[in-house]
N, C-alpha and C positions, 0 to 999 in steps of 0.2 A: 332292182328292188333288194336293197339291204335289208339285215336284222338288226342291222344300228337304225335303218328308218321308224322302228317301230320300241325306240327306249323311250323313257321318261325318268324325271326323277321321283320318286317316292318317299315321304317322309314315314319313318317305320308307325309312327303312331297313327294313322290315318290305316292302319291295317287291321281290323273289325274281329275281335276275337269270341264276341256273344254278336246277338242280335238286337234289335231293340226289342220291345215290347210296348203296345201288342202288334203282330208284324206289320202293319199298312203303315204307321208312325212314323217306316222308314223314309226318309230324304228320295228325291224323284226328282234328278236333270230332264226337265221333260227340251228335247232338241226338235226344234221345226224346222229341216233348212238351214238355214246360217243363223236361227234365233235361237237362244237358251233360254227358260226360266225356271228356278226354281221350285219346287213344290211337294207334294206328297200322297207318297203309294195312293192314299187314302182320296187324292183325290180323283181318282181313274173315272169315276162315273161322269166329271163333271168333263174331262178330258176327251173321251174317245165317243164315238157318235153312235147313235143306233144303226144298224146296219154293219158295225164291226164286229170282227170276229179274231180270237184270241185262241191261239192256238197254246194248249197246255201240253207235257210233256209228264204221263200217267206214272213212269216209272217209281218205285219202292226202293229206298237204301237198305239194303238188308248189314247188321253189324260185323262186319268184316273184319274187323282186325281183332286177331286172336294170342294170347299167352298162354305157351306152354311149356314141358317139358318131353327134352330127348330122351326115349328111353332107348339106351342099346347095350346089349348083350356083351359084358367085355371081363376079361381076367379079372385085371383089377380094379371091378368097381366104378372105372371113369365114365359110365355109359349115359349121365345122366347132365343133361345143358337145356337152359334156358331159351327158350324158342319163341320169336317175332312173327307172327305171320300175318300177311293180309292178301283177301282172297281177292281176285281179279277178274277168272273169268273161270268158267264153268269147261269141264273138256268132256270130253267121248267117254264113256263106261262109269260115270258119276263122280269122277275127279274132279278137283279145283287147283287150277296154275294158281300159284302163289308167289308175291314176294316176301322174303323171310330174311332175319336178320338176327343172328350170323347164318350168312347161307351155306357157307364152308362146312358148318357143324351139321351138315344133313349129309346123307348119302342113301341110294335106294336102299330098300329094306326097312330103312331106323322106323321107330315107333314114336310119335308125337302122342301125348295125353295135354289138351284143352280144357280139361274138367269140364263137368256139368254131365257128363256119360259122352262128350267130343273126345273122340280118339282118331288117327289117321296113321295111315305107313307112305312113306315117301316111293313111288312111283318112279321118279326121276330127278334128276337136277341137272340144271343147265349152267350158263355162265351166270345168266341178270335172276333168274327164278328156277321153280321147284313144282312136280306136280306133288301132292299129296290125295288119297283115296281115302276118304273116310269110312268110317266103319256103318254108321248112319246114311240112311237117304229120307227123300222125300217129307212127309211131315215130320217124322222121328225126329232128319237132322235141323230142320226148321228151327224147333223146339228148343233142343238143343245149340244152336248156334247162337239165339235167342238170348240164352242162358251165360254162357260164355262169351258172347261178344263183344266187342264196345264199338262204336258206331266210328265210322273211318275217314277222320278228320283229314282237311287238307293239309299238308306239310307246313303250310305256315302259320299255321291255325295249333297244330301238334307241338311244333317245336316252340312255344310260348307256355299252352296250357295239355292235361291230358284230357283225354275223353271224360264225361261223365253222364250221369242219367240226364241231366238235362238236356242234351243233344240229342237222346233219341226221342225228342218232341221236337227241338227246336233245329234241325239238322235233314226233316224231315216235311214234306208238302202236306197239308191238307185232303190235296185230293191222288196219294200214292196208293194205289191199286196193285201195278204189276210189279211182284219183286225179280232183282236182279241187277242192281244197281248197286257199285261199291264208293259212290260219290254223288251229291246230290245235284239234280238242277237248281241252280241256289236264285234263280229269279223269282222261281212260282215259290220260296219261302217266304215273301211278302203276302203272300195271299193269306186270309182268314175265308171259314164258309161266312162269314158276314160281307164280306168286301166282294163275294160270290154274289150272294145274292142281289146283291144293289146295283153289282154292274148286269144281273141279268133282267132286273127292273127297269134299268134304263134303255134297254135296245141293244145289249151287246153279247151275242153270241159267244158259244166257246167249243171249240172238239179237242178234244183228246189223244195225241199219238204218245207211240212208247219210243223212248230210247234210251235203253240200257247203259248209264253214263258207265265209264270206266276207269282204270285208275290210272292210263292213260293221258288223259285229259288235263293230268299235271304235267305231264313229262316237259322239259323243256326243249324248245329250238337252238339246237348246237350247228348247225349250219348256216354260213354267210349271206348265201345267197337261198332267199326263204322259198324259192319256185323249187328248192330240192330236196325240200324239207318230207320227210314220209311220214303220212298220218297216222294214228293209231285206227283200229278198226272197232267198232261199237255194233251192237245187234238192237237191229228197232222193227218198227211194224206201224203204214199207216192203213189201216183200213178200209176197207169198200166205202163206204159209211165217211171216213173222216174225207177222204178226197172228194166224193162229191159234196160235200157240204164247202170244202175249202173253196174245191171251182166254182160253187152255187154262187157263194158272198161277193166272187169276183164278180164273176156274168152281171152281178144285181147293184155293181158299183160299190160296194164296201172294201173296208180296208183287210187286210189279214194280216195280222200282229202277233209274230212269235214271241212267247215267253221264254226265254230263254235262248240260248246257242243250240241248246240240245234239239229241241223243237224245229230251233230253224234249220239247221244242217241234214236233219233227215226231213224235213218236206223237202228240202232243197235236193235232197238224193231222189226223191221219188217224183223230182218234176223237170226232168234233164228234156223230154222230152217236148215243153212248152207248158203243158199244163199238169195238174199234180195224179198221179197214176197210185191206185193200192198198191202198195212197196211191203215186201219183208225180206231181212238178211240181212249183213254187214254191211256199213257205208265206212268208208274209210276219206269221206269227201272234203277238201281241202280248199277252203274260201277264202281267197288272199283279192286285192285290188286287183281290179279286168274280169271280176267272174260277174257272169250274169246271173240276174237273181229273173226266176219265173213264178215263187211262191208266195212270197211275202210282199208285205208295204210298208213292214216296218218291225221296230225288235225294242222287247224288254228286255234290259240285259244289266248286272251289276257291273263293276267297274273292275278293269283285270289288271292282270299282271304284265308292267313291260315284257317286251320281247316274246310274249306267248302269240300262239293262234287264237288264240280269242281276239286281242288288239287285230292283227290283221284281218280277223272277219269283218268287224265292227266300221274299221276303214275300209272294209271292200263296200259296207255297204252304205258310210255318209261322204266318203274320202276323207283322203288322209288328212289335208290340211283342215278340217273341220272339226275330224276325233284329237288332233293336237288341241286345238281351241275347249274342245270340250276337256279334255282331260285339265290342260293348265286349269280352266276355272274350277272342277271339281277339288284340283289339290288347293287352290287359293281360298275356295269357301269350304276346307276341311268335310267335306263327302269322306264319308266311311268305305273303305275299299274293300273288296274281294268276298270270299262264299258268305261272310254274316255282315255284310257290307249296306250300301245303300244302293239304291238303281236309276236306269238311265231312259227313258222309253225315246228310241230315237226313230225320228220320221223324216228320210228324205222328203 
């Protein structure tokens, strides 16, 4: 299993730089088997049956990427560089691992100011990243990060346009709860509370789990043979509560339809065992073709990136030659790719 197995070609215009509006509007490959049709978000109600059940993924993008300045104590004056940071992940004594750009221009001690009252002193620096300790915690740094942040677009989504306030609506779930999330699950951004309540009028259940997407989640596959690929590590939680409701819907013949990768990949951590167990902690779980699925019957998911682990999840779970087919037609009927893209609801 190569990582040439899993290229395609992509037209750069086909690469989703806004959303549509209003989000259900979006384009929807719905995939049955070896059948495709056309259609949309909006029409999920008439789509999926009573007795299904929709697994959302609660997580909150908090606005992560930050602008500031170096402040360091120097002879002559040079103490003072502009400073890139976007935060990743949370560490031990209320620090944040960060990637920063230029990262050379840090060293422990410097003093970073983010305005808005964000201030931080670097902690450490590694080769890829840097921790910084903020002077803030808790609701204080909330507040404040709030204030200074811009919401932490994906690279190809970045290198087109910059962040603005409209991202931090439209970059952002309807129903995001838990924060800690430096990228969003960008399936459940189709969802409005309208298109909520119509599927819960029609028979279709929905639970909740969390997973802390990361920024991770871009990095790409630089190894040939993809079985040696190392995952990043994400922090989720399915609860007492969401697992038995997941096994309930099974037991009772219903389907279970992850929204998103993120959803599916932590039931999938939390159901190694046959069926789905209350899980918390790191999954660092890696879904390539041969893996056995015990959680799901099927998956909402936007349309990725060649050669990422997303395409290889997606083939693990309609096969390969089928996510070919589906892909060629999405690039043929011009489908909208990637996090402000259009989606797929695929159902072995």
């Amino acid at each position: 299993m190569k990582l040439s197995d899993f290229d395609f070609d992509l037209p750069e215009d086909l690469i989703a730089t806004r959303p549509v509006r209003p989000r259900p509007a979006a384009r929807l490959l719905l995939v049955q088997g070896q059948t495709m049709h056309d259609r949309q978000v909006a029409d999920l109600p008439q789509i999926l049956r009573p007795g299904d059940r929709l697994v959302l993924n609660n997580t909150r993008v908090i606005p992560a990427r930050l602008f500031g300045t170096r402040m360091r104590e120097t002879a002559d004056g040079s103490g003072r560089a502009r400073i890139e940071a976007t935060l990743i992940a949370p560490e031990a004594g209320g620090g944040w691992r960060v990637l920063a750009r230029p990262l050379r221009k840090l060293a422990p001690g410097d003093r970073v100011d983010f305005g808005a009252g964000l201030t931080a002193t670097v902690r450490s620096r590694a080769a890829e990243d840097a921790v910084l300790d903020f002077d803030l915690t808790g609701p204080a740094f909330d507040a404040a990060l709030d204030q200074a942040g811009r919401m932490p677009l994906p690279p190809y989504i970045e290198s087109r346009r910059p962040a603005d306030d409209r991202d931090r609506t439209d970059y952002q779930t309807v129903f995001a709860r838990e924060t800690g999330a430096v990228a969003a699950p960008t399936a459940s951004l189709h969802f409005d509370q309208a298109l909520l309540d119509q599927l819960r009028a029609a028979g279709v259940a929905m639970t909740e789990v969390t997973l802390h997407v990361g920024a991770g989640t871009f990095l790409p596959v630089k190894v040939e043979d993809v079985k040696t690929h190392k995952m990043h590590a994400e922090w989720g939680e399915v609860t007492p509560r969401a697992a038995n409701e997941i096994n309930a819907t099974r037991q009772a013949g219903g389907r279970v339809i992850a929204v998103g990768t993120t959803a599916l990949r932590l039931v999938e951590s939390a159901a190694r065992s046959g069926r789905v167990e209350p899980w918390r902690g790191e999954t660092d779980i890696f879904i390539y073709p041969g893996f056995r699925f015990h959680a799901v019957d099927g998956l909402m998911t936007n349309f990725h990136l060649p050669k990422s682990t997303l395409l290889m999840l997606v083939s693990a779970l309609m096969g390969q030659e089928t996510i070919r087919s589906v892909y060629d037609h999405a690039v043929a009927a011009r489908y909208r790719f990637f996090s402000y893209g259009d989606a797929s609801l695929l159902l072995p």
